[in-house]
C-alpha positions in Angstrom: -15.4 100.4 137.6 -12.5 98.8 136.2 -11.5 99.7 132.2 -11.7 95.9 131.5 -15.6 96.0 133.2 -16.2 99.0 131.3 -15.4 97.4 128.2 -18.0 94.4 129.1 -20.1 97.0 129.8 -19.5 98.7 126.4 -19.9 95.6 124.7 -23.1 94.6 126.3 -24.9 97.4 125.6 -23.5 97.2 121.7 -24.7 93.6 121.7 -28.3 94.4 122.9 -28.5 97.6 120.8 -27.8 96.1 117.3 -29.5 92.7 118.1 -32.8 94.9 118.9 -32.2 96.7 115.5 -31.3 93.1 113.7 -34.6 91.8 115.2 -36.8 94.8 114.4 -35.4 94.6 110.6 -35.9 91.4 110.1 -40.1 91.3 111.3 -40.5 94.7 109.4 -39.1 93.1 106.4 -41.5 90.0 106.9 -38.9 87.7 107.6 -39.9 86.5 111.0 -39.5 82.7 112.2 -42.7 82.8 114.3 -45.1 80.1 113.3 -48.3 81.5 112.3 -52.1 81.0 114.7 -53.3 78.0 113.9 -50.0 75.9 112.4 -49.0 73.2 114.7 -45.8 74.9 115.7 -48.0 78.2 117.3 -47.0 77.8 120.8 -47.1 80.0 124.0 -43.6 81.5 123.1 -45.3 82.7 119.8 -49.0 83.8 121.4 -47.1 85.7 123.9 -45.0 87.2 121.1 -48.6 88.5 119.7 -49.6 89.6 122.4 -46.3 92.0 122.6 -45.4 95.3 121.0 -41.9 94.9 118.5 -40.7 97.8 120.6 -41.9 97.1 124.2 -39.2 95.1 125.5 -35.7 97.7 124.9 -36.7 100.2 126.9 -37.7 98.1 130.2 -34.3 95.8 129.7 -32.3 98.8 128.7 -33.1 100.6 131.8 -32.9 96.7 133.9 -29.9 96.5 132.2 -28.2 100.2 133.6 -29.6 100.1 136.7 -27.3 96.5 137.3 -24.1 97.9 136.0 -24.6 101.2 138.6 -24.8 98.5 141.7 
């Protein structure tokens, strides 16, 4: 690997780490943008969302994620 693909690499992985971090503070401190069951905005995007774990998604596209930059 090239240094300058490394450092995409690097920077990738920095991006998905602290927007996972930014994303798990911000529906732990109630300050989610998902419309509520019921309101007219409630959509499949947000009934899938429920039907999710916060944490369920970093590990899987973490590991997605490493296993592309090793082909």
């Amino acid at each position: 690997m090239s240094p300058a693909d490394a450092l995409r690499m690097t920077r990738c992985l920095r991006e998905l780490v602290i927007g996972h971090a930014l994303s798990v503070a911000m529906t732990q401190a109630g300050r989610s943008r998902k419309p509520e069951p019921g309101s007219p905005g409630y959509n499949l995007l947000a009934e899938a969302a429920d039907a999710t774990i916060l944490d369920d998604h970093c590990g899987p596209g973490l590991t997605a994620l490493l296993n592309g930059f090793t082909t």
